[in-house]
MIMI-769813 format. One line per 5 residues: number of its first residue (from 0); their letters; for each residue x, y, z of C-alpha. Coordinates in pm, whole numbers, plus 50000, padded with zeros to 5 digits. Example, Ala and Ser with C-alpha at 12.3 -4.5 7.8 and 13.67 -1.06 7.14 Angstrom:
! MIMI-769813
0	as	51230 49550 50780 | 51367 49894 50714
***
This chain:
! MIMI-769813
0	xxxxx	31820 77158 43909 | 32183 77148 43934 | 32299 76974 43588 | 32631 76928 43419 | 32707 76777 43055
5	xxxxx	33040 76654 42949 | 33019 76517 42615 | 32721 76566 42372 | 32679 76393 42022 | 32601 76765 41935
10	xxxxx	32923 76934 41952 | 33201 76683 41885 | 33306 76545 41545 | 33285 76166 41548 | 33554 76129 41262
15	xxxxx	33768 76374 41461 | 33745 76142 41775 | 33863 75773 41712 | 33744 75544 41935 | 33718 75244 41797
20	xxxxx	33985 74999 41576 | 34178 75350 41452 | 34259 75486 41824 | 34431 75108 41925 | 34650 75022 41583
25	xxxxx	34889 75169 41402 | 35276 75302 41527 | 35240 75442 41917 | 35162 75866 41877 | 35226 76181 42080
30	xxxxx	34953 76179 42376 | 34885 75780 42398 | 34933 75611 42719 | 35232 75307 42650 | 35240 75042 42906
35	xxxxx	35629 74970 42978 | 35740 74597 43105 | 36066 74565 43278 | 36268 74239 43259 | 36125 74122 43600
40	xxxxx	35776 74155 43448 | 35689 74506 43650 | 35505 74761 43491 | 35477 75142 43427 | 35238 75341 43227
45	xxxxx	35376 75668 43113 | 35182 75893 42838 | 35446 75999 42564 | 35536 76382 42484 | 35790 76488 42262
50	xxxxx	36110 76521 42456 | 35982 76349 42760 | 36169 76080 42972 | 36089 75794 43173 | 36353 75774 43495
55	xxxxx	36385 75511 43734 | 36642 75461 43951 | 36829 75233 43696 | 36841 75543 43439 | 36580 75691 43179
60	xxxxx	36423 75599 42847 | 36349 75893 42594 | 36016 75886 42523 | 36108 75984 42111 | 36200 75642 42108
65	xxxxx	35885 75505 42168 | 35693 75761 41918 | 35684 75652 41593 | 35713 75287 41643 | 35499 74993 41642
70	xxxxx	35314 74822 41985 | 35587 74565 42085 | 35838 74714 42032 | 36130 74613 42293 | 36338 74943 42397
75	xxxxx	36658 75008 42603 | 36723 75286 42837 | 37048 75477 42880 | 37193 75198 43184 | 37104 74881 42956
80	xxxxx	36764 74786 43105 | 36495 74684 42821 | 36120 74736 42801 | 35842 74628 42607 | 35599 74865 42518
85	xxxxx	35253 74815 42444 | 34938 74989 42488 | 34760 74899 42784 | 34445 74684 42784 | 34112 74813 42932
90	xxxxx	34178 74642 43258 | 34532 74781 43272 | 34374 75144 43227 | 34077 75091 43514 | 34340 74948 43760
95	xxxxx	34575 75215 43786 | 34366 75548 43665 | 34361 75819 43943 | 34032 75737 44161 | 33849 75925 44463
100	xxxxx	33596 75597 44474 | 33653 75216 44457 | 33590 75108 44092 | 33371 74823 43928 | 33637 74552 43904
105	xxxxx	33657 74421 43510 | 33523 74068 43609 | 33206 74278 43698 | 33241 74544 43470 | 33243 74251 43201
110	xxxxx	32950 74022 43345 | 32712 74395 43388 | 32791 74412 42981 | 32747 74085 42889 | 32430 73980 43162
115	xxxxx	32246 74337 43096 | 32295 74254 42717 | 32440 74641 42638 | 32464 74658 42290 | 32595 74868 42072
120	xxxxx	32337 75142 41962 | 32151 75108 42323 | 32025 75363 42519 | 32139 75333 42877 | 32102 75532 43188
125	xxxxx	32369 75501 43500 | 32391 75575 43893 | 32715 75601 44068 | 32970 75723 43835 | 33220 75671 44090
130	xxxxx	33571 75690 43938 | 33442 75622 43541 | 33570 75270 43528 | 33233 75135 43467 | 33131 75400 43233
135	xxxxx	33435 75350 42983 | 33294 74976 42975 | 32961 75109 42899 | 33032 75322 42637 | 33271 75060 42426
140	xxxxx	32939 74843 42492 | 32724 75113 42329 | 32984 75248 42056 | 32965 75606 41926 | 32598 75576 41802
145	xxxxx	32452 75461 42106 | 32307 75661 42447 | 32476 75641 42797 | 32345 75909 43047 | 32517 75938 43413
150	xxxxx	32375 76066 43705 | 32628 76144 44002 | 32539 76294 44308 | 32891 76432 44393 | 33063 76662 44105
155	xxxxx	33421 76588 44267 | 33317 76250 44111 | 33211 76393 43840 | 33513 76574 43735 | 33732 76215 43850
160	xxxxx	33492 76012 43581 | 33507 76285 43330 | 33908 76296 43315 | 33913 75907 43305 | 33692 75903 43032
165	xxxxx	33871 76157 42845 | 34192 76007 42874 | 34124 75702 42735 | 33921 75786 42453 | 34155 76084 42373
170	xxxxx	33904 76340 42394 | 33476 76315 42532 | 33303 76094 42411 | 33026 76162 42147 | 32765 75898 42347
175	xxxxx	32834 76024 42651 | 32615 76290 42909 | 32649 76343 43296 | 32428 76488 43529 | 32471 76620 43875
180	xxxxx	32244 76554 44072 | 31998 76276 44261 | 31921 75997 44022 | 31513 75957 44140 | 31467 76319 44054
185	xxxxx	31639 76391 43765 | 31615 76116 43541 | 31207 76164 43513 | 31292 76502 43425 | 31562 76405 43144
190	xxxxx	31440 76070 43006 | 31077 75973 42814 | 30893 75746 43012 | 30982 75360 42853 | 31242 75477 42640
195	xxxxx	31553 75345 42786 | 31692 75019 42693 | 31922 74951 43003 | 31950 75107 43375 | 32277 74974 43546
200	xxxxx	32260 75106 43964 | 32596 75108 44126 | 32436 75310 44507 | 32394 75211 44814 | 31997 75225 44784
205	xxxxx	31877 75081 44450 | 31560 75022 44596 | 31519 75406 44634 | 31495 75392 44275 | 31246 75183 44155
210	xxxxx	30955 75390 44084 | 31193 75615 43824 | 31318 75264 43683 | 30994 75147 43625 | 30884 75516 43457
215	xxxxx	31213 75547 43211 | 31300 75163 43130 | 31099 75001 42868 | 30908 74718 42839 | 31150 74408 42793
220	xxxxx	31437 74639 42987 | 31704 74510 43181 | 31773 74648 43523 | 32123 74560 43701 | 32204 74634 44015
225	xxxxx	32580 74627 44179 | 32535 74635 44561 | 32804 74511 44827 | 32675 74365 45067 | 32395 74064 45131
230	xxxxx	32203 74272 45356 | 32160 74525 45062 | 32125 74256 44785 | 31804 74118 45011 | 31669 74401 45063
235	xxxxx	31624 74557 44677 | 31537 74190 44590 | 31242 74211 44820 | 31166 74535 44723 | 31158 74411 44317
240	xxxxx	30959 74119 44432 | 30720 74362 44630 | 30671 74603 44309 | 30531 74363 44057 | 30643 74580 43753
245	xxxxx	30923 74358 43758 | 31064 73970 43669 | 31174 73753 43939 | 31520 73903 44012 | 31825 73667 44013
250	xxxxx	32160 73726 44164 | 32539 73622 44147 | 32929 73694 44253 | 33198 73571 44052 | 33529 73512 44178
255	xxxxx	33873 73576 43954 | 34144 73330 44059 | 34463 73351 43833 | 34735 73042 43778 | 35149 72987 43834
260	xxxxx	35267 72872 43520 | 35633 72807 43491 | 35776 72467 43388 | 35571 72147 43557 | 35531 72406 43852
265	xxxxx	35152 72493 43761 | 34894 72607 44046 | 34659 72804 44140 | 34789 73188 44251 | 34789 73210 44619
270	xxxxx	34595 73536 44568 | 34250 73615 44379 | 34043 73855 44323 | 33725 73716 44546 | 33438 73894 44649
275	xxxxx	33378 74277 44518 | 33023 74314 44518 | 32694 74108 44422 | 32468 74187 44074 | 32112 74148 44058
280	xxxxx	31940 74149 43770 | 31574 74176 43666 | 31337 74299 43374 | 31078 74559 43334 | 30698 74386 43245
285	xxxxx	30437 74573 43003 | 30232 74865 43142 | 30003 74740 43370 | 30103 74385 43435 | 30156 74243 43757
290	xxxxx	30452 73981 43811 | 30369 73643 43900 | 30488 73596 44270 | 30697 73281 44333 | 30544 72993 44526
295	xxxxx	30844 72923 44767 | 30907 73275 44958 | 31102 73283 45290 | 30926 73336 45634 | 31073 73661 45731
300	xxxxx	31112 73933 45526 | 31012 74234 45689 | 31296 74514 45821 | 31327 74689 46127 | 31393 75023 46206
305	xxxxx	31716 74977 46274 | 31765 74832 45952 | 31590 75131 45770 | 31838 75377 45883 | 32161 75197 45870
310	xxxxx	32194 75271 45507 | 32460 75544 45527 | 32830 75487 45370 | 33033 75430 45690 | 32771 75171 45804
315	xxxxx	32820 74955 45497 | 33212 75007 45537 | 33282 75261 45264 | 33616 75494 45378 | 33568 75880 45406
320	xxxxx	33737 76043 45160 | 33852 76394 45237 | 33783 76689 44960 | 34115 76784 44971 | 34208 76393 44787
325	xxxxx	33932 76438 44588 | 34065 76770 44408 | 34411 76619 44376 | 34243 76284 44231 | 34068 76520 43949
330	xxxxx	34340 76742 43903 | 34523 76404 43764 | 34258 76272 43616 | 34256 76551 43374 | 34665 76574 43321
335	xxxxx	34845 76435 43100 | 35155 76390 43295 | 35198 76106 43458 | 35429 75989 43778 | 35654 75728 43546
340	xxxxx	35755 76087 43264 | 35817 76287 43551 | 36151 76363 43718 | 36295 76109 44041 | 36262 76480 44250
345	xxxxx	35920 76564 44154 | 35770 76204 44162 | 35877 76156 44526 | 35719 76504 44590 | 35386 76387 44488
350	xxxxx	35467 76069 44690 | 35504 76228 44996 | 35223 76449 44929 | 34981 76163 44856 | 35071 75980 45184
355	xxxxx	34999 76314 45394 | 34621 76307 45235 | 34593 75956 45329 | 34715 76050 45673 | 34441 76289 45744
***
Protein backbone atom coordinates (compact mmCIF):
# COMPACT_ATOMS: atom_id res chain seq x y z
CA UNK A 1 0.00 0.00 0.00
CA UNK A 2 1.60 3.12 -1.00
CA UNK A 3 0.16 5.83 1.64
CA UNK A 4 1.05 9.38 2.46
CA UNK A 5 -0.39 11.69 5.41
CA UNK A 6 -0.09 15.39 5.45
CA UNK A 7 -1.82 16.71 8.34
CA UNK A 8 -3.04 14.63 11.36
CA UNK A 9 -5.19 15.98 14.37
CA UNK A 10 -2.38 14.04 16.23
CA UNK A 11 0.60 16.09 15.82
CA UNK A 12 -0.43 19.71 15.30
CA UNK A 13 -1.60 22.16 17.99
CA UNK A 14 -5.04 23.51 17.10
CA UNK A 15 -4.49 26.81 19.19
CA UNK A 16 -1.12 27.10 17.45
CA UNK A 17 -2.88 26.95 13.95
CA UNK A 18 -5.67 29.66 13.43
CA UNK A 19 -7.95 28.91 11.01
CA UNK A 20 -10.90 30.30 11.66
CA UNK A 21 -12.12 34.24 12.63
CA UNK A 22 -8.30 34.85 14.26
CA UNK A 23 -6.27 33.93 10.88
CA UNK A 24 -8.69 36.67 8.68
CA UNK A 25 -8.89 39.90 11.28
CA UNK A 26 -6.72 41.90 12.87
CA UNK A 27 -3.64 44.36 11.22
CA UNK A 28 -2.08 42.35 7.91
CA UNK A 29 1.25 40.08 9.46
CA UNK A 30 4.58 38.76 8.15
CA UNK A 31 3.69 35.56 5.89
CA UNK A 32 -0.12 36.52 4.87
CA UNK A 33 -0.99 36.71 1.32
CA UNK A 34 -2.40 40.74 0.64
CA UNK A 35 -4.37 41.15 -2.44
CA UNK A 36 -3.15 44.61 -4.08
CA UNK A 37 -5.79 46.72 -6.40
CA UNK A 38 -4.37 49.19 -8.78
CA UNK A 39 -6.35 52.32 -9.78
CA UNK A 40 -7.61 50.57 -13.00
CA UNK A 41 -9.09 47.85 -10.77
CA UNK A 42 -6.14 45.09 -11.68
CA UNK A 43 -4.92 42.92 -9.19
CA UNK A 44 -1.77 41.31 -7.62
CA UNK A 45 -1.34 39.00 -4.76
CA UNK A 46 2.02 39.19 -3.18
CA UNK A 47 2.78 37.38 0.36
CA UNK A 48 4.57 40.03 2.68
CA UNK A 49 8.26 39.48 4.17
CA UNK A 50 10.07 41.89 6.02
CA UNK A 51 12.06 43.97 3.60
CA UNK A 52 10.34 42.69 0.57
CA UNK A 53 9.08 44.80 -2.47
CA UNK A 54 6.44 44.69 -4.90
CA UNK A 55 7.87 46.14 -8.53
CA UNK A 56 5.99 46.80 -11.49
CA UNK A 57 6.99 48.62 -14.20
CA UNK A 58 5.51 51.89 -12.70
CA UNK A 59 7.98 51.48 -9.54
CA UNK A 60 7.77 49.36 -6.18
CA UNK A 61 5.84 49.32 -2.94
CA UNK A 62 7.78 48.21 0.32
CA UNK A 63 6.11 45.55 1.65
CA UNK A 64 6.88 47.13 5.61
CA UNK A 65 4.28 49.33 4.63
CA UNK A 66 1.71 46.98 4.38
CA UNK A 67 2.79 44.98 7.75
CA UNK A 68 1.38 46.29 10.60
CA UNK A 69 -1.64 47.87 9.19
CA UNK A 70 -5.20 47.22 8.93
CA UNK A 71 -7.13 45.33 5.64
CA UNK A 72 -8.03 48.45 3.53
CA UNK A 73 -5.65 50.17 3.88
CA UNK A 74 -4.89 52.37 0.57
CA UNK A 75 -0.90 52.54 -0.05
CA UNK A 76 1.39 54.46 -2.50
CA UNK A 77 4.42 53.22 -4.20
CA UNK A 78 7.64 55.14 -4.81
CA UNK A 79 6.22 56.66 -8.65
CA UNK A 80 2.73 57.83 -7.06
CA UNK A 81 0.53 54.84 -8.01
CA UNK A 82 -1.94 53.73 -5.02
CA UNK A 83 -3.21 50.33 -3.94
CA UNK A 84 -5.67 48.91 -1.80
CA UNK A 85 -4.79 46.09 0.10
CA UNK A 86 -6.89 43.51 1.39
CA UNK A 87 -6.73 39.94 2.02
CA UNK A 88 -7.98 37.91 -0.64
CA UNK A 89 -11.30 36.05 -0.52
CA UNK A 90 -11.49 32.22 -0.94
CA UNK A 91 -12.29 32.55 -4.58
CA UNK A 92 -9.44 35.01 -5.10
CA UNK A 93 -7.01 32.30 -3.49
CA UNK A 94 -8.47 29.11 -5.74
CA UNK A 95 -8.23 31.27 -8.95
CA UNK A 96 -4.78 32.15 -9.04
CA UNK A 97 -2.94 29.33 -6.67
CA UNK A 98 -0.23 27.39 -8.65
CA UNK A 99 -2.17 24.24 -10.26
CA UNK A 100 -0.97 21.03 -12.30
CA UNK A 101 -5.00 20.13 -12.68
CA UNK A 102 -8.12 22.22 -13.54
CA UNK A 103 -9.81 23.16 -10.21
CA UNK A 104 -13.52 22.89 -8.88
CA UNK A 105 -14.74 26.37 -9.83
CA UNK A 106 -16.30 28.21 -6.44
CA UNK A 107 -19.90 28.19 -7.96
CA UNK A 108 -19.37 24.33 -7.67
CA UNK A 109 -17.14 24.21 -4.94
CA UNK A 110 -20.06 26.18 -3.08
CA UNK A 111 -23.23 24.16 -4.41
CA UNK A 112 -20.96 20.46 -3.44
CA UNK A 113 -20.97 22.25 0.31
CA UNK A 114 -24.16 23.46 0.49
CA UNK A 115 -26.20 20.35 -1.71
CA UNK A 116 -23.96 17.49 0.14
CA UNK A 117 -24.94 19.34 3.44
CA UNK A 118 -20.96 19.25 4.82
CA UNK A 119 -21.14 20.39 8.12
CA UNK A 120 -18.97 21.30 10.43
CA UNK A 121 -17.85 18.26 12.64
CA UNK A 122 -18.55 15.75 9.51
CA UNK A 123 -16.63 13.06 8.51
CA UNK A 124 -15.93 13.14 4.80
CA UNK A 125 -13.96 11.12 2.40
CA UNK A 126 -12.63 12.67 -1.17
CA UNK A 127 -11.39 11.44 -4.78
CA UNK A 128 -9.47 13.64 -7.03
CA UNK A 129 -7.52 16.02 -5.04
CA UNK A 130 -6.53 17.68 -8.10
CA UNK A 131 -4.96 21.08 -7.32
CA UNK A 132 -6.64 21.37 -3.45
CA UNK A 133 -9.18 23.95 -4.42
CA UNK A 134 -11.97 21.75 -3.49
CA UNK A 135 -10.40 20.46 -0.42
CA UNK A 136 -9.77 24.02 1.22
CA UNK A 137 -13.71 24.34 0.69
CA UNK A 138 -14.15 21.12 2.40
CA UNK A 139 -12.28 21.62 5.26
CA UNK A 140 -13.76 25.36 6.16
CA UNK A 141 -17.10 23.18 5.68
CA UNK A 142 -15.90 20.68 8.31
CA UNK A 143 -13.86 23.17 10.70
CA UNK A 144 -10.96 21.92 12.82
CA UNK A 145 -13.04 19.21 14.67
CA UNK A 146 -14.34 17.55 11.80
CA UNK A 147 -12.81 14.50 9.33
CA UNK A 148 -11.78 15.04 5.62
CA UNK A 149 -9.71 12.10 4.15
CA UNK A 150 -8.22 12.43 0.39
CA UNK A 151 -7.37 9.84 -1.79
CA UNK A 152 -5.16 10.87 -4.94
CA UNK A 153 -3.86 8.61 -7.31
CA UNK A 154 -0.93 10.86 -8.50
CA UNK A 155 1.52 12.24 -5.56
CA UNK A 156 2.69 15.18 -8.00
CA UNK A 157 -0.95 16.10 -7.11
CA UNK A 158 -0.51 15.38 -3.99
CA UNK A 159 2.32 17.57 -3.17
CA UNK A 160 0.29 20.60 -5.56
CA UNK A 161 -2.92 20.11 -3.00
CA UNK A 162 -0.75 19.85 0.01
CA UNK A 163 1.15 23.33 -0.63
CA UNK A 164 -2.27 24.98 -1.48
CA UNK A 165 -3.66 23.85 1.55
CA UNK A 166 -0.84 24.91 3.58
CA UNK A 167 -0.67 28.22 2.29
CA UNK A 168 -3.84 29.27 3.02
CA UNK A 169 -4.37 27.98 6.31
CA UNK A 170 -0.78 29.03 7.30
CA UNK A 171 0.36 25.75 8.22
CA UNK A 172 -1.63 21.75 7.72
CA UNK A 173 -4.51 21.49 8.70
CA UNK A 174 -5.50 19.56 11.92
CA UNK A 175 -8.76 17.80 9.93
CA UNK A 176 -6.97 17.01 7.19
CA UNK A 177 -5.29 13.29 5.82
CA UNK A 178 -4.19 12.27 2.20
CA UNK A 179 -3.62 9.10 0.78
CA UNK A 180 -1.83 7.94 -2.28
CA UNK A 181 -3.20 5.67 -3.85
CA UNK A 182 -6.53 4.12 -5.80
CA UNK A 183 -9.64 5.27 -4.05
CA UNK A 184 -11.69 1.56 -4.44
CA UNK A 185 -8.82 -0.07 -2.67
CA UNK A 186 -7.77 1.96 -0.10
CA UNK A 187 -10.58 3.52 1.42
CA UNK A 188 -12.05 -0.14 2.62
CA UNK A 189 -8.78 -0.52 4.10
CA UNK A 190 -8.77 3.02 5.99
CA UNK A 191 -12.45 3.71 6.75
CA UNK A 192 -15.19 1.51 9.08
CA UNK A 193 -17.78 0.27 7.02
CA UNK A 194 -20.98 3.07 7.44
CA UNK A 195 -19.04 5.45 9.21
CA UNK A 196 -18.60 8.27 6.89
CA UNK A 197 -20.97 11.07 6.71
CA UNK A 198 -20.13 12.45 3.14
CA UNK A 199 -18.16 10.99 -0.08
CA UNK A 200 -17.64 13.88 -2.68
CA UNK A 201 -16.03 12.00 -6.30
CA UNK A 202 -14.28 14.44 -8.52
CA UNK A 203 -12.76 11.15 -11.34
CA UNK A 204 -13.44 10.30 -14.39
CA UNK A 205 -15.15 6.88 -13.28
CA UNK A 206 -17.39 7.39 -10.21
CA UNK A 207 -19.17 4.46 -11.09
CA UNK A 208 -15.92 2.44 -10.46
CA UNK A 209 -16.60 3.31 -7.03
CA UNK A 210 -19.71 2.34 -5.89
CA UNK A 211 -19.30 -0.82 -4.13
CA UNK A 212 -16.56 1.08 -1.61
CA UNK A 213 -19.27 3.99 -1.36
CA UNK A 214 -21.84 1.82 -0.43
CA UNK A 215 -19.30 -0.15 2.27
CA UNK A 216 -17.83 3.28 4.02
CA UNK A 217 -20.93 5.83 3.70
CA UNK A 218 -23.59 5.49 6.21
CA UNK A 219 -27.00 5.07 6.19
CA UNK A 220 -28.69 8.57 5.40
CA UNK A 221 -25.10 9.56 3.52
CA UNK A 222 -24.79 11.84 0.84
CA UNK A 223 -22.83 10.90 -2.22
CA UNK A 224 -21.80 13.79 -4.83
CA UNK A 225 -20.39 13.28 -7.79
CA UNK A 226 -18.54 16.11 -10.13
CA UNK A 227 -18.19 14.59 -13.65
CA UNK A 228 -17.74 16.66 -17.02
CA UNK A 229 -19.31 15.45 -19.38
CA UNK A 230 -23.16 14.06 -20.15
CA UNK A 231 -21.92 10.91 -21.41
CA UNK A 232 -20.24 10.34 -17.91
CA UNK A 233 -23.12 11.93 -15.86
CA UNK A 234 -25.51 9.06 -17.68
CA UNK A 235 -23.57 6.59 -17.23
CA UNK A 236 -22.87 6.66 -13.10
CA UNK A 237 -26.61 7.65 -12.97
CA UNK A 238 -27.48 4.35 -14.51
CA UNK A 239 -25.09 2.65 -12.66
CA UNK A 240 -26.73 4.25 -9.09
CA UNK A 241 -30.06 3.38 -10.47
CA UNK A 242 -28.75 -0.25 -11.29
CA UNK A 243 -27.26 -0.73 -7.57
CA UNK A 244 -30.32 -0.25 -5.46
CA UNK A 245 -28.27 0.71 -2.29
CA UNK A 246 -28.96 4.03 -3.43
CA UNK A 247 -31.85 7.08 -3.79
CA UNK A 248 -32.92 8.15 -7.10
CA UNK A 249 -29.95 10.33 -8.12
CA UNK A 250 -30.64 13.93 -9.32
CA UNK A 251 -28.41 16.16 -11.29
CA UNK A 252 -27.63 19.93 -12.15
CA UNK A 253 -25.09 22.71 -13.76
CA UNK A 254 -25.21 26.12 -12.70
CA UNK A 255 -24.06 28.88 -14.70
CA UNK A 256 -22.21 32.24 -13.12
CA UNK A 257 -23.03 35.29 -15.25
CA UNK A 258 -21.67 38.62 -13.70
CA UNK A 259 -23.23 42.39 -14.46
CA UNK A 260 -21.77 46.05 -15.95
CA UNK A 261 -22.63 48.44 -13.49
CA UNK A 262 -21.58 51.96 -14.11
CA UNK A 263 -24.06 54.88 -14.23
CA UNK A 264 -27.60 53.92 -16.18
CA UNK A 265 -25.13 51.67 -18.29
CA UNK A 266 -26.20 48.29 -16.45
CA UNK A 267 -26.01 44.77 -18.37
CA UNK A 268 -25.22 41.66 -18.31
CA UNK A 269 -21.10 40.91 -18.71
CA UNK A 270 -20.45 39.76 -22.16
CA UNK A 271 -18.52 36.91 -20.50
CA UNK A 272 -19.63 34.14 -17.83
CA UNK A 273 -18.52 31.52 -16.30
CA UNK A 274 -20.91 28.69 -18.10
CA UNK A 275 -20.52 25.18 -18.08
CA UNK A 276 -17.58 23.48 -15.81
CA UNK A 277 -18.87 20.25 -15.00
CA UNK A 278 -22.29 18.51 -13.91
CA UNK A 279 -23.06 17.23 -9.96
CA UNK A 280 -25.04 14.34 -9.18
CA UNK A 281 -26.17 13.67 -6.10
CA UNK A 282 -27.72 10.67 -4.31
CA UNK A 283 -28.08 8.96 -0.76
CA UNK A 284 -27.01 5.78 0.77
CA UNK A 285 -30.37 3.43 1.97
CA UNK A 286 -30.21 1.10 5.24
CA UNK A 287 -28.40 -2.26 5.03
CA UNK A 288 -30.25 -4.40 3.03
CA UNK A 289 -32.85 -2.27 1.36
CA UNK A 290 -33.46 -2.16 -2.14
CA UNK A 291 -34.36 1.32 -3.87
CA UNK A 292 -37.61 1.73 -5.36
CA UNK A 293 -37.02 1.88 -9.22
CA UNK A 294 -38.77 4.80 -11.00
CA UNK A 295 -41.77 4.08 -13.21
CA UNK A 296 -40.72 6.28 -16.27
CA UNK A 297 -37.09 4.85 -17.37
CA UNK A 298 -35.72 5.56 -20.91
CA UNK A 299 -35.63 2.83 -23.69
CA UNK A 300 -31.97 2.51 -24.13
CA UNK A 301 -29.65 2.33 -21.61
CA UNK A 302 -27.24 -0.23 -22.25
CA UNK A 303 -23.32 0.72 -23.41
CA UNK A 304 -21.26 -0.60 -25.96
CA UNK A 305 -17.91 -1.61 -26.05
CA UNK A 306 -16.76 1.18 -27.45
CA UNK A 307 -18.22 3.12 -24.85
CA UNK A 308 -16.60 0.91 -22.05
CA UNK A 309 -13.17 1.74 -23.03
CA UNK A 310 -13.31 5.31 -24.00
CA UNK A 311 -12.95 6.34 -20.44
CA UNK A 312 -9.31 7.47 -20.51
CA UNK A 313 -8.33 11.37 -19.90
CA UNK A 314 -7.51 12.45 -23.49
CA UNK A 315 -10.84 10.90 -24.66
CA UNK A 316 -12.91 13.08 -22.35
CA UNK A 317 -10.62 16.15 -23.40
CA UNK A 318 -8.40 16.51 -20.35
CA UNK A 319 -4.69 18.14 -21.55
CA UNK A 320 -1.47 16.07 -20.80
CA UNK A 321 0.43 17.58 -18.42
CA UNK A 322 4.15 16.93 -18.55
CA UNK A 323 6.09 15.93 -15.07
CA UNK A 324 8.45 18.39 -15.62
CA UNK A 325 5.19 21.32 -14.99
CA UNK A 326 4.09 19.30 -12.44
CA UNK A 327 7.40 19.63 -10.21
CA UNK A 328 7.60 23.34 -10.96
CA UNK A 329 3.70 23.66 -10.04
CA UNK A 330 4.63 21.99 -6.46
CA UNK A 331 7.78 23.57 -6.04
CA UNK A 332 5.45 26.93 -5.89
CA UNK A 333 2.89 25.60 -4.26
CA UNK A 334 5.05 25.14 -1.29
CA UNK A 335 7.04 28.75 -1.56
CA UNK A 336 6.36 31.51 -0.16
CA UNK A 337 7.61 33.82 -2.74
CA UNK A 338 5.50 34.88 -5.06
CA UNK A 339 5.92 36.44 -8.84
CA UNK A 340 4.35 40.12 -7.71
CA UNK A 341 7.63 40.35 -4.38
CA UNK A 342 10.03 39.25 -6.77
CA UNK A 343 12.42 41.36 -8.84
CA UNK A 344 11.23 42.71 -12.81
CA UNK A 345 14.63 40.32 -13.84
CA UNK A 346 13.69 37.29 -12.03
CA UNK A 347 9.85 37.42 -12.66
CA UNK A 348 10.36 37.51 -16.46
CA UNK A 349 12.79 34.54 -15.92
CA UNK A 350 10.12 32.41 -14.55
CA UNK A 351 7.93 33.83 -17.39
CA UNK A 352 9.89 32.63 -19.99
CA UNK A 353 10.48 29.48 -18.26
CA UNK A 354 6.76 28.76 -17.76
CA UNK A 355 5.97 29.34 -21.50
CA UNK A 356 8.84 26.76 -22.55
CA UNK A 357 6.87 23.96 -20.29
CA UNK A 358 3.76 24.88 -21.96
CA UNK A 359 5.58 24.57 -25.25
CA UNK A 360 6.53 21.02 -24.80
Amino acid sequence: MNTSQFGTATDIETEQQPHGAAARRGPLRPGERVQLTDEKGRMNTITLTPGGAFHTHKGFLSHDQLIGASEGTIVTNTNGAQYQALRPLLSDFVLSMPRGAAVVYPKDAGQIVTMADIFPGARVVEAGVGSGALSISLLRAVGDNGYLHSFERREEFADIAKGNVETIFGGPHPAWQITLGDFQEQVIEAEKPGTVDRVVLDMLAPWECLDAVATVLAPGGVWISYVATVTQLSRTAEAIRADGRFTEPDAWESMVRGWHLEGLAVRPDHRMVAHTGFLLTTRRLAHGVTGISTKRRPSKTGFSEEDLNAWTPQAVGERAVSDKRLRRVARDASSTIQRGSLPPEEAQARRESESADQGE
